[in-house]
C-alpha positions in Angstrom: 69.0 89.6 100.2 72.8 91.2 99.8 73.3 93.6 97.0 75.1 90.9 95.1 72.1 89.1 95.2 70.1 91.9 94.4 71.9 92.6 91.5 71.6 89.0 89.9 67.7 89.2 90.8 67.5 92.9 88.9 69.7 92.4 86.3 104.2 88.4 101.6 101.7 88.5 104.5 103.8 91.2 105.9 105.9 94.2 104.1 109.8 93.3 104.2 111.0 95.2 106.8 107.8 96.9 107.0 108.8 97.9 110.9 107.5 101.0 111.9 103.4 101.6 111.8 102.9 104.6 113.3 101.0 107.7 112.7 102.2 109.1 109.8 102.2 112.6 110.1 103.4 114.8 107.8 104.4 118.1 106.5 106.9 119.3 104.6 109.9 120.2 107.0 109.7 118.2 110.7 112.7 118.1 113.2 112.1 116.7 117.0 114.7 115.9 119.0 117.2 113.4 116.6 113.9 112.8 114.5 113.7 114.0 110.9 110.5 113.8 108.9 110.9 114.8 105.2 107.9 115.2 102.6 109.1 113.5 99.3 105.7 114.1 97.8 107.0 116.4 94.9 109.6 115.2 92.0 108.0 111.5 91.4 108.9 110.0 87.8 106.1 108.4 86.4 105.6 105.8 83.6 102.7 103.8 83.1 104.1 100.2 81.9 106.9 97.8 83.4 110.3 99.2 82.5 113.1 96.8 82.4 116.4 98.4 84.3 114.0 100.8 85.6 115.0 99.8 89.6 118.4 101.1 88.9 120.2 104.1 90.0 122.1 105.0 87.0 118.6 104.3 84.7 118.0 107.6 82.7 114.0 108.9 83.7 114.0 112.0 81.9 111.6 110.7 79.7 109.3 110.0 82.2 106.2 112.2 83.2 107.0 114.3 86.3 104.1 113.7 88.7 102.9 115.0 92.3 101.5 112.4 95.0 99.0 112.2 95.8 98.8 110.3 91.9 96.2 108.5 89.8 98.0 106.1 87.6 95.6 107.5 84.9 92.6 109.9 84.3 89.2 108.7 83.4 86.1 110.4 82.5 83.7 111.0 85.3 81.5 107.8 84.0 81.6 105.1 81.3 84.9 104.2 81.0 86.3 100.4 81.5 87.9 99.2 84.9 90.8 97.9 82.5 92.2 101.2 82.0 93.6 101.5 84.8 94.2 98.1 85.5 98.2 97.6 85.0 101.6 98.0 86.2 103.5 101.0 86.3 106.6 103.0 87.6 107.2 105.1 89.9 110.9 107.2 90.4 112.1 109.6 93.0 115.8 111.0 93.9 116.5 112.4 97.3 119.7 113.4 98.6 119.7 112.6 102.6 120.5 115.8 105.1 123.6 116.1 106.9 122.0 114.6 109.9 120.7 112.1 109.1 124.0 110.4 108.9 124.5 107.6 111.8 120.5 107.4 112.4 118.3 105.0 110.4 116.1 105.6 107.3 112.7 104.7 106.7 109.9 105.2 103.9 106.5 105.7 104.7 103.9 105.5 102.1 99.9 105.8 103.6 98.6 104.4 100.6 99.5 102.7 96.7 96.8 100.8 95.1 97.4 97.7 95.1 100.7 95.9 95.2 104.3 98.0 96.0 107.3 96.7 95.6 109.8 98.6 96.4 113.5 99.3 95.2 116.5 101.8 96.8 119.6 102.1 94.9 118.6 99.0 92.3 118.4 97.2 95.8 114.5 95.2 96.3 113.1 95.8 99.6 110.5 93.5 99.1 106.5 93.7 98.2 103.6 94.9 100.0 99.7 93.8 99.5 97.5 96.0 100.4 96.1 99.2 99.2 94.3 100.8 102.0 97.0 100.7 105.0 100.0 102.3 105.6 103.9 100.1 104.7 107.1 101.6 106.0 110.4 100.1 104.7 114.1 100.3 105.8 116.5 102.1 103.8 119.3 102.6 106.0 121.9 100.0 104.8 121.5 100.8 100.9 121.0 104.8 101.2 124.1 106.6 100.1 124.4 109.3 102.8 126.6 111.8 100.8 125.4 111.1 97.4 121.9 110.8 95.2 119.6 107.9 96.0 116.8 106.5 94.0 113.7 105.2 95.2 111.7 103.0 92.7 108.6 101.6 93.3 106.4 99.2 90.9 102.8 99.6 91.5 100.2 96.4 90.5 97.1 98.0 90.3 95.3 95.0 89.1 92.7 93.3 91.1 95.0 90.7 92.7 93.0 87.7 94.0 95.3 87.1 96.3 95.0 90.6 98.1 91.7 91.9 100.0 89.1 93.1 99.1 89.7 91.0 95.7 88.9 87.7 94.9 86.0 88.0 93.3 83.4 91.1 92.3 83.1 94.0 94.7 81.1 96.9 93.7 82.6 99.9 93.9 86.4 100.4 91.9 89.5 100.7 93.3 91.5 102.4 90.9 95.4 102.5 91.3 98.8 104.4 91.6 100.7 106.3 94.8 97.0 107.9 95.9 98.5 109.1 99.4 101.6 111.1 100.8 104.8 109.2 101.1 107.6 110.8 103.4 111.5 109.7 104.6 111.6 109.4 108.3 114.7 109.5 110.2 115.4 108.3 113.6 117.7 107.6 116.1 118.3 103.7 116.6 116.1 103.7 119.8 112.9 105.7 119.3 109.3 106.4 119.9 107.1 104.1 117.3 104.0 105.0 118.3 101.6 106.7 120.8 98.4 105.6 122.0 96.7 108.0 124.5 93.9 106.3 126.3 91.5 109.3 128.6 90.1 107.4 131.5 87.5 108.2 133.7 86.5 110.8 131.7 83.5 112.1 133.1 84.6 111.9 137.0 85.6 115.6 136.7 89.4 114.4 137.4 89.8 112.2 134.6 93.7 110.9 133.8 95.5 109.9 131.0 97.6 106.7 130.2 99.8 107.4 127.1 101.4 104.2 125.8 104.4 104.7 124.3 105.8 102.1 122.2 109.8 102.6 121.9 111.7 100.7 119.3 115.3 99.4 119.4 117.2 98.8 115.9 120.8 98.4 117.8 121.8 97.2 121.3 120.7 100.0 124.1 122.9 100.4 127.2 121.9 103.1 130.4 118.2 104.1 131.0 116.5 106.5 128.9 113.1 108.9 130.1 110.2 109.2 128.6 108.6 113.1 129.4 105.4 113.6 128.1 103.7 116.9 127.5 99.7 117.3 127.4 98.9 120.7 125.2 96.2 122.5 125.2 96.8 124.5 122.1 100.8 125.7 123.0 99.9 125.5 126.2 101.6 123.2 128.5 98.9 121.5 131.0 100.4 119.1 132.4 103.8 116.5 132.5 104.5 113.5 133.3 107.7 111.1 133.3 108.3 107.4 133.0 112.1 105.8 133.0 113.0 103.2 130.5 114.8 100.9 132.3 115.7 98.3 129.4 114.2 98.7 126.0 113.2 95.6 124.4 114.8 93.4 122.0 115.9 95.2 119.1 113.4 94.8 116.4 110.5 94.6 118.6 108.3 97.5 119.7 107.7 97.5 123.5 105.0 99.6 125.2 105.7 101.9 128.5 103.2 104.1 130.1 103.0 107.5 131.1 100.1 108.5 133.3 98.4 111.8 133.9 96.6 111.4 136.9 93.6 113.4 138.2 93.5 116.5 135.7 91.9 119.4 136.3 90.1 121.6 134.0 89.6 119.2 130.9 87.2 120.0 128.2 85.4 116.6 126.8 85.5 116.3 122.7 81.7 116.0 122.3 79.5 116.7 118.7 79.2 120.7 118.9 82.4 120.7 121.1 85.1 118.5 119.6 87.4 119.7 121.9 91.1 118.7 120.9 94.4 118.2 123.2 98.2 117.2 121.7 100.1 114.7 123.3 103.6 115.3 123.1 106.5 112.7 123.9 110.3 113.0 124.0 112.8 110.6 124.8 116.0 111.7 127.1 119.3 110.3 127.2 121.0 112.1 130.1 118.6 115.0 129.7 119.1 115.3 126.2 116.2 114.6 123.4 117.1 111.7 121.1 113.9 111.6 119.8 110.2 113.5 120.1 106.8 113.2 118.4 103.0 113.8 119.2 99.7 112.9 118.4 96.6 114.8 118.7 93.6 113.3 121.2 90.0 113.7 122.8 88.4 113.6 126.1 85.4 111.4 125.6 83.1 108.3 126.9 81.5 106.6 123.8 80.2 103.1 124.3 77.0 101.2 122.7 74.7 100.0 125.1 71.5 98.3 125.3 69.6 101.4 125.0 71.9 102.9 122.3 74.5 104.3 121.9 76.0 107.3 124.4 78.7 109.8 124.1 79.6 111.0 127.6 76.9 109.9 129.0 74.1 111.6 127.1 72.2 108.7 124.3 72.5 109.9 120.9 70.5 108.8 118.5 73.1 108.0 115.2 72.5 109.6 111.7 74.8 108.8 109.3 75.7 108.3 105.9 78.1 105.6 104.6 81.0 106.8 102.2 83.4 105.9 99.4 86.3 108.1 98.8 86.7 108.4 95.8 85.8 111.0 92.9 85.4 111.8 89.6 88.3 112.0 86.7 91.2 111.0 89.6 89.9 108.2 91.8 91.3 108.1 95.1 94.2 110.5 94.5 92.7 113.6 95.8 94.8 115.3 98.7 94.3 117.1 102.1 91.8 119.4 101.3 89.6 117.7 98.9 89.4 114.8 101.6 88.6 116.9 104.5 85.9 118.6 102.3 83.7 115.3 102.6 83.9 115.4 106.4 82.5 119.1 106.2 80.1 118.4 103.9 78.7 115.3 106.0 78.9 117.0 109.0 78.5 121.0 108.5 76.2 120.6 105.4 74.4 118.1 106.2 74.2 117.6 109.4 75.2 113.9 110.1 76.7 112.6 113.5 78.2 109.6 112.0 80.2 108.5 109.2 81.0 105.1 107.9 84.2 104.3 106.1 83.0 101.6 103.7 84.7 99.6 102.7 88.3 100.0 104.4 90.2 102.5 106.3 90.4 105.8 104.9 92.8 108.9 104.2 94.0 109.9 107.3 93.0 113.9 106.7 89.6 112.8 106.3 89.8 111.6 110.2 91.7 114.3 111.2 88.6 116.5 110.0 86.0 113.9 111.6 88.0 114.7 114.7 87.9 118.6 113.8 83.8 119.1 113.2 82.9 115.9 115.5 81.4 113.6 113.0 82.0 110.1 114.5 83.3 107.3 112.6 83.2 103.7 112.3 86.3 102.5 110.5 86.2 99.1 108.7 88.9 96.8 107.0 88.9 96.4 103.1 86.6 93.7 102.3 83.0 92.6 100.3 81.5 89.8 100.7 84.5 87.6 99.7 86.9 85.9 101.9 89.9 84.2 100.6 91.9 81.7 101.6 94.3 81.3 105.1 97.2 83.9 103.6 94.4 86.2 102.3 92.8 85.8 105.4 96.3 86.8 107.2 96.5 89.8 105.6 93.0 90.8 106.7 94.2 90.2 110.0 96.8 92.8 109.3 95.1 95.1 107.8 92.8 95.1 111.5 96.3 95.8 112.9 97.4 98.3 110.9 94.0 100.3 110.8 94.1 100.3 114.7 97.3 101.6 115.0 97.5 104.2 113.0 94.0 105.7 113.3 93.7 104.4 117.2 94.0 108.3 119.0 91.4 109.7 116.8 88.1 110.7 119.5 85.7 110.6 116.3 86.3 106.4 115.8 84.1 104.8 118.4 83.7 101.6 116.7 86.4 99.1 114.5 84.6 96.9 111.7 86.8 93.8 111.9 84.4 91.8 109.6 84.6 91.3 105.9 81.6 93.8 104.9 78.2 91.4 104.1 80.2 88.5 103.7 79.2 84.6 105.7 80.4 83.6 109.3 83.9 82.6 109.7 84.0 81.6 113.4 87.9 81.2 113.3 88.5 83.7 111.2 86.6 86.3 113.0 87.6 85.3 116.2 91.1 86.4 114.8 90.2 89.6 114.0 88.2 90.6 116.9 90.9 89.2 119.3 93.4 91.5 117.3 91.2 94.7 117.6 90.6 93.7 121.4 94.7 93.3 122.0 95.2 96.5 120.3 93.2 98.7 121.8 91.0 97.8 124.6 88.9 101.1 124.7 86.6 100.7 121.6 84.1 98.4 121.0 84.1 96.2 117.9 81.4 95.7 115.0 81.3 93.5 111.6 78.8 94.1 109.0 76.6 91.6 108.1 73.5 91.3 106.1 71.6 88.3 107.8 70.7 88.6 111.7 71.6 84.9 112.0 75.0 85.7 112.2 77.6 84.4 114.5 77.7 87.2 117.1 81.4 87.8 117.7 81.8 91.3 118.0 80.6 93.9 120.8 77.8 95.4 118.6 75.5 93.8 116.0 76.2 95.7 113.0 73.7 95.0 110.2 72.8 95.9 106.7 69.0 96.0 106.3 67.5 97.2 102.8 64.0 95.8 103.7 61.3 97.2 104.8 60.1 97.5 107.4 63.7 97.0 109.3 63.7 94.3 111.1 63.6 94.3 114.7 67.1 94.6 116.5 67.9 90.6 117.6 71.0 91.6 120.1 70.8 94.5 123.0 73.7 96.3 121.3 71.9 97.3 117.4 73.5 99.3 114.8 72.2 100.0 111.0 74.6 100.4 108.6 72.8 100.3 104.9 70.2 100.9 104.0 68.0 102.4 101.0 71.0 102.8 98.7 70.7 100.2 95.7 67.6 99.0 96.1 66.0 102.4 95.0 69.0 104.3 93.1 68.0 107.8 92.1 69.5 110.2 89.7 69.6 114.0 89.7 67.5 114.4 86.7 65.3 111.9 87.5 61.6 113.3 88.2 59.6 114.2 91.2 57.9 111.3 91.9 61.0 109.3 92.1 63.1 111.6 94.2 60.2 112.3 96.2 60.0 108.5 97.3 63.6 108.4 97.5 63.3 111.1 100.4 60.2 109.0 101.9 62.4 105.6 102.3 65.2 107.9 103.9 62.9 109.4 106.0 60.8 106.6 107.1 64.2 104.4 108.0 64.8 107.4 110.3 61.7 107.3 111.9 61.3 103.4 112.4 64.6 104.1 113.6 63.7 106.7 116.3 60.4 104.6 117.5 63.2 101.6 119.6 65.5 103.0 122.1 67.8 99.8 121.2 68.1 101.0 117.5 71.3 102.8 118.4 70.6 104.6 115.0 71.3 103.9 111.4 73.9 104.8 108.6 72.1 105.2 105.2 73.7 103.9 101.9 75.0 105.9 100.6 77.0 109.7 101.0 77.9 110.0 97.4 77.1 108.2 93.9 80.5 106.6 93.3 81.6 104.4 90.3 81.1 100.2 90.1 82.2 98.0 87.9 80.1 96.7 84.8 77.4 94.4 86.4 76.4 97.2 89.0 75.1 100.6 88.7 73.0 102.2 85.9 75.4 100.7 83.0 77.6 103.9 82.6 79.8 102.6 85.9 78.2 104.4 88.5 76.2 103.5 91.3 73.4 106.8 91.6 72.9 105.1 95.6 74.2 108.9 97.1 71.8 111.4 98.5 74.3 113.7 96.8 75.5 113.2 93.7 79.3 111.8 92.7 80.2 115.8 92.5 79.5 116.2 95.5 76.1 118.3 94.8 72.7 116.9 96.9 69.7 115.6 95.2 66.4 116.4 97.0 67.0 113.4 100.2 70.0 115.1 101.2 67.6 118.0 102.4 65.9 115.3 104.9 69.8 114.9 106.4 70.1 118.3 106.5 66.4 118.8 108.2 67.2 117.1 111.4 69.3 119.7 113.0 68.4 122.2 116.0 67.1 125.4 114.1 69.7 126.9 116.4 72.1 125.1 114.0 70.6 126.0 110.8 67.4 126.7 109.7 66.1 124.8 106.8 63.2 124.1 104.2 64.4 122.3 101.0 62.0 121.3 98.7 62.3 117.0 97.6 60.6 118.2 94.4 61.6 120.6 91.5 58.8 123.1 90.2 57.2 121.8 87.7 53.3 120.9 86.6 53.3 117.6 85.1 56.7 115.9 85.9 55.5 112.9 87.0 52.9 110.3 85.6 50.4 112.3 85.3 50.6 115.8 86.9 52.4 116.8 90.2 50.2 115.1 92.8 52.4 116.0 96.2 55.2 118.3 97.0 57.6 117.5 100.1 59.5 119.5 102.3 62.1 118.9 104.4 62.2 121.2 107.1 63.3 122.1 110.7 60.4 124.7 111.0 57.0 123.8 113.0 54.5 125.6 110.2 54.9 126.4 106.5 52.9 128.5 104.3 52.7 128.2 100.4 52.0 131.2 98.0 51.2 131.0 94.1 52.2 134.1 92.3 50.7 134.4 88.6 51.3 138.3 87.7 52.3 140.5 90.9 50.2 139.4 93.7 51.1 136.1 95.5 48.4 134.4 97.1 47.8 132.0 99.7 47.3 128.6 98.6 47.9 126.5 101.7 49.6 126.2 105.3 51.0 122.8 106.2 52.5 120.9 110.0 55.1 118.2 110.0 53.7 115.0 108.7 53.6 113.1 112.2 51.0 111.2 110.3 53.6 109.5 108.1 56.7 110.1 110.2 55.2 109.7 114.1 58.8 109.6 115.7 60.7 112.1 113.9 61.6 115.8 115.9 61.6 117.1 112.5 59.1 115.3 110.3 59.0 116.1 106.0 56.2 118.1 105.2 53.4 117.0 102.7 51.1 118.7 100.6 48.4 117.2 98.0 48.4 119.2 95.3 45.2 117.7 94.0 43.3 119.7 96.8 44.8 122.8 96.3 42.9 125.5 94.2 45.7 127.8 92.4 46.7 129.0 89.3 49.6 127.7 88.3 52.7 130.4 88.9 56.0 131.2 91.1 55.8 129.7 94.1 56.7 130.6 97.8 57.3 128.7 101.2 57.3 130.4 104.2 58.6 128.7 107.1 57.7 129.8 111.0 58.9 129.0 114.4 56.7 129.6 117.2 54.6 131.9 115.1 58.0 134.0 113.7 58.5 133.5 109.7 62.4 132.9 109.7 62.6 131.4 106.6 61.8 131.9 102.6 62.1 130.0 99.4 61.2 130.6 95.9 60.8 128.8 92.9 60.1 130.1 89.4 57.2 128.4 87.6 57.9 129.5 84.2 60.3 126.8 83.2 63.4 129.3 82.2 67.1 128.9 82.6 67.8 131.9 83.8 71.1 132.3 85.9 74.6 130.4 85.3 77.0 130.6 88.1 80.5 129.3 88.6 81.6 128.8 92.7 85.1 127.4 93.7 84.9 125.9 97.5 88.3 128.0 98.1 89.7 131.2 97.3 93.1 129.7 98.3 95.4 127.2 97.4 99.4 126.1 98.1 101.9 125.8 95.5 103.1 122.3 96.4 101.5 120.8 92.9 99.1 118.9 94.8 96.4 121.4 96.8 93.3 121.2 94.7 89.8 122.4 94.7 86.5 121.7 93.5 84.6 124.8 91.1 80.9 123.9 91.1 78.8 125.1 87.7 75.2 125.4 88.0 72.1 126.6 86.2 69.1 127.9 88.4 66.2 129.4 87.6 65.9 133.3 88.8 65.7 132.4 92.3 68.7 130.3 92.2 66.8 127.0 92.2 68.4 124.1 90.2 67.0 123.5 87.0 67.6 119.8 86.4 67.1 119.3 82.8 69.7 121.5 81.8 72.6 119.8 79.8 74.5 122.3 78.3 78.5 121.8 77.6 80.5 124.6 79.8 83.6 125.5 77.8 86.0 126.2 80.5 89.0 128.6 79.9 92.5 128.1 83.0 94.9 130.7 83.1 97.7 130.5 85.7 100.1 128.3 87.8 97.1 125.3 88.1 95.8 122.2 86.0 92.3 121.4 85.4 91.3 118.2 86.5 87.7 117.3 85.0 86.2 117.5 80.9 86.3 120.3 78.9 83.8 121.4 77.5 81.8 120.1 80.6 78.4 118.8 79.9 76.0 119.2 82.8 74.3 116.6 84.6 70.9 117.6 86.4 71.7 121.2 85.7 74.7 120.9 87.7 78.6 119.9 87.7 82.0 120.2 88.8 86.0 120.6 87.9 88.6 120.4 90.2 91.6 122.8 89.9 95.4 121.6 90.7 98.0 124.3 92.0 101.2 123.6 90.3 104.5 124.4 91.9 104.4 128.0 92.1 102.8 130.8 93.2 100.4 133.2 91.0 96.4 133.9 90.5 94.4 131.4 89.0 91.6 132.3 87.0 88.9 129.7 85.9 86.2 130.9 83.1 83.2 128.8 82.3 81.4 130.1 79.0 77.9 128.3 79.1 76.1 128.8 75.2 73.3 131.2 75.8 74.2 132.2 79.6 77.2 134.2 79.4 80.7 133.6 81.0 81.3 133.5 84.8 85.3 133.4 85.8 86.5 133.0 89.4 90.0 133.5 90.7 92.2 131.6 93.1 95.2 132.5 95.1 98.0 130.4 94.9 100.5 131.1 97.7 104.4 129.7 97.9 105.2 127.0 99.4 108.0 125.5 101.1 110.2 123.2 99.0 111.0 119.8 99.9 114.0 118.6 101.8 114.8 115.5 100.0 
């Protein structure tokens, strides 16, 4: 059954000019060789409805908001708001004036993502439109830029949910928001230049692995004479090794042609693996008589990852996957959260809790997410924008694009080791898919492909069997190569101030997923619906727009099956012991029956404290009973046959005999403590940098206390906006704000005033930053 099913039972193909797809980096200032790339993130006029005139030049904006990309077209409340608000067209304005050198090269914009439609204006001139929300569009300015005078871009944003445009056509559970929600940039470039890089490491684990480097070099005019390609491979600014290739006759202009650059037999190379995600820089410049015309670089890693019939292995060693799926977005803004905020998620999966894998469902996602998979190794499968629904033959042509587009800009990143080319859970499409898997295969020969399906009589088109199994138990793997990728998730949704029965059971189904999991070599692992609660539209979810399917809730904050995530590590990593239960006699149907722990220890030992003295009330193992093929099994005790007095409670965890680990919990039912913690101390004044300030209320031992509701008045002083409700009423005794630097430099300082806690305040730096070029 798919979860549409489950719900029911429970309740212009191409951008105009759209020429160069490459990989989009971005800061505020770069110059290589004759290339410019200029940050026009800053100085945006916004206004939310169709304006007529408002594509010309000489049309007077003042009136309009002044906005920062990344931009939501509007702000929501965290849940229970309609779909429609944000559903509409709007404006978007910026002026630039062009440097002095860019004059006799060619201008481009880049945007990395507007939700949905863009169409796109310079100078009261249309461009044309683009249909998609999740890839990256470039168009060509060059002939209608004024190179000594003020230019305006305008750009009318449809964030409606256009039939006509994937993933839409008809329901898909999860909400897609709208406005410019990624970085947009000017790029200049000489009229022959590099479009893109693809670094491909071969034999990697030889010991004298090499490196083929495609270079894709672009011609706008007629070339004449030979040009060189040098390229550079950095270790850090280190200079490892070089390697040239001649250009003898670039292709036709218009077209992108690929040359290769080899580095043969290196020496010395360090393989990106999970605890060692070691990371080189490519760097390619393009010489006309020994002079650059044009340089740029991409980042890579040294690895072997391939799916086999006895699962799945990363340089040679199998690794069993454990993963959680993931929807970027977040509460008040959508999808419009920048850099930092983004590669926060890929910390959190990987450094909190402990994951190896990450899926991006449903399409591909913001690039500084990847770049931080890449950073903490946390593999990734990437996927195209799609549920269930598949339109018709020009629908289906853009899906085909959108497999293009995803490959090539995300293609040199060592954490993706497997493209989703199918339409997530939708029905076979032999054609269709044979398209997209012959695209992915074309594009980049060194990654296997997947396609997530529900059924396991599926056409079988891609390299590995990718399927979405919410029974129970899983059903055994029908093709050598086996992948999970859902599971749990909306068949047993859990919220944060649900009780302990329920979030205990949440943890079992997590758990016991893992361990069927762990019993079949060919299970190459499993990806568990879902990261983080996100918000649906009105015939999914609880009724207040949000799906509770997360291990952590939509802020970001875990409920108790997180802790079985976080359990599986090495205790070298971390050592852990988190309770799937809050404290509490009788919050279940009848009295608490049995408490579970997650835990990477090998013993535990429970004390009851009622006065000064803490007693011994019981010593537990790892339930192999329940979980036989789990390292790190939960623990379980039965309450019922445990004599104590009801009190505190303490649980000692041991290692080979050595306590190396303590947690208490207060049994007398008090909110004690109120605290207020910001993830950073530091942020940029570019008017986008944000960061997320977490309120909780714990008991005196700093243990959540999940029924607390209260309404957090928050105070902001300083160069910053608040992005999140004020007052802020807790939700399972926790929350979260995020603060925005503005455009200048100061100390921020955030008070929360809880009603009968006190007031907690923190402060945040907010350092200069450069100004845009443009």
């Amino acid at each position: 059954m798919d979860r549409r099913d489950f719900m029911k039972a429970s309740g212009a193909l191409l951008a105009g000019a759209a020429v160069a797809r490459h990989g989009f980096a971005q800061h505020e200032k770069q110059t290589h060789g004759g290339r410019l790339v200029l940050a026009i993130n800053r100085g945006w006029r916004y206004h939310p409805k169709f304006v007529e005139g408002g594509h010309e030049a000489q049309f007077d904006d003042s009136g309009f908001d002044r906005v920062v990309v990344p931009h939501t077209n509007v702000r929501l409340p965290w849940h229970g708001f309609d779909d429609k608000e944000y559903e509409f067209v709007s404006l978007y304005r910026r002026k630039f004036r062009l440097p002095a050198e860019a004059r006799g090269k060619h201008v481009f914009v880049d945007f990395e993502g507007v939700m949905t439609a863009s169409t796109v204006w310079i100078n009261g001139q249309r461009l044309g439109e683009y249909k998609g929300g999740y890839t990256p569009f470039s168009f060509e300015l060059t002939q209608h830029v004024d190179f000594d005078g003020e230019n305006v871009l305008a750009v009318d944003v449809d964030s409606t949910e256009r039939p006509d445009i994937p993933p839409f056509g008809y329901r898909i559970d999860y909400l897609t928001f709208g406005g410019i929600y990624r970085e947009v940039a000017l790029r200049i470039v000489p009229s022959t230049f590099i479009e893109n890089i693809f670094a491909q490491p071969k034999d990697v684990l030889s010991g004298s692995p090499s490196l083929d480097v495609l270079c894709y070099v672009q011609s706008l005019e007629p070339e004449s004479g030979a040009l060189q390609l040098e390229a550079l491979l950095l270790d850090g600014d280190h200079t490892i090794a070089k390697a040239t290739q001649t250009v003898s006759a670039p292709g036709a202009v218009g077209e992108s042609v690929p040359y290769t650059v080899t580095f043969a037999k290196l020496k010395g190379i360090e393989l990106w693996d999970l605890n060692h995600p070691k990371l080189y820089t490519v760097k390619i410049r393009m010489l006309r008589n020994g002079q650059i015309i044009d340089e740029d670089s991409r980042r890579t890693g040294f690895r072997h990852a391939e799916f086999t019939d006895h699962g799945f292995e990363l340089n040679g060693r199998v690794i069993k996957l454990r993963g959680l799926d993931r929807h970027q977005t977040f509460p008040f803004v959508g999808q419009a959260m920048p850099a930092r905020v983004q590669r926060r998620d890929a910390y959190i999966l990987r450094k909190q809790l402990h994951c190896n894998i990450v899926r991006t469902s449903h399409y591909p996602q913001s690039r500084h997410f990847l770049d931080a998979c890449d950073e903490y190794g946390l593999l990734v499968l990437e996927e195209i924008p799609g549920w269930q629904h598949i339109g018709d033959q020009a629908w289906q042509d853009l899906s085909v694009d959108n497999v293009s587009r995803m490959i090539r800009r995300d293609w040199n990143h060592p954490s993706i080791v497997l493209w989703g080319v199918r339409i997530n859970e939708s029905r076979d499409n032999h054609d269709f898919y044979t398209r997209t898997n012959a695209m992915a295969h074309r594009l980049d020969p060194t990654r296997q492909t997947g396609g997530i399906r529900y059924f396991q009589e599926s056409e079988f088109l891609e390299d590995v069997f990718t399927m979405n199994d919410f029974g129970w138990p899983l059903k055994p793997p029908n093709h050598p190569r086996y992948l999970n990728t859902e599971f749990v998730g909306h068949t047993y949704p859990v919220k944060t101030v649900d009780d302990d029965e329920r979030h205990r059971e949440h943890t079992i189904r997590h758990a016991r997923v893992h361990d069927q999991l762990a019993s079949n070599p060919q299970y190459a692992g499993g990806i568990g619906w879902c990261a983080f609660d996100y918000n649906t539209h009105d015939d999914f979810g609880a009724g207040d727009r949000i799906c509770y399917h997360g291990v952590m809730d939509i802020f970001r904050e875990p409920k108790p099956a997180a802790g079985f995530y976080k359990s599986q590590c090495d205790p070298e990593e971390e050592i852990v012991l988190e309770p799937a239960f809050h404290w509490a006699s009788s919050d279940e149907a009848t009295r608490f029956s049995i408490a579970m722990v997650c835990s990477n220890c090998d013993h535990l030992k429970w004390y009851v404290r009622n006065g000064d003295e803490w007693k011994l009330a019981a010593e537990t193992d790892p339930d192999h009973e329940q979980f036989p093929h789990l390292k790190y099994a939960p623990f379980s005790l039965d309450l019922t046959k445990v004599r104590h007095p009801w009190g505190d409670l303490r649980i000692d965890g041991y290692l080979k005999g050595k306590q190396v680990i303590s947690r208490t919990f207060s049994g007398r039912g008090v909110d004690r403590r109120f605290s207020l913690r910001a993830d950073d101390q530091e942020l940029l004044a570019d008017g986008a940098d944000t960061t997320r300030v977490v309120m909780r209320v714990t008991d005196e031992f700093d243990a959540i206390r999940p029924y607390a509701n209260d309404a957090i008045v928050l105070t902001l002083e300083g160069p910053a906006e608040l992005i999140g409700d004020n007052p802020f009423a807790l939700f399972g005794g926790q929350g979260a704000v995020w603060v925005r630097a503005k455009e200048e430099a100061g100390t921020v300082r955030l008070t929360a005033r809880h009603p009968r806690l006190g007031t907690q305040t923190v402060e945040i730096a907010v350092r200069p930053a450069a100004q845009e070029q443009a």
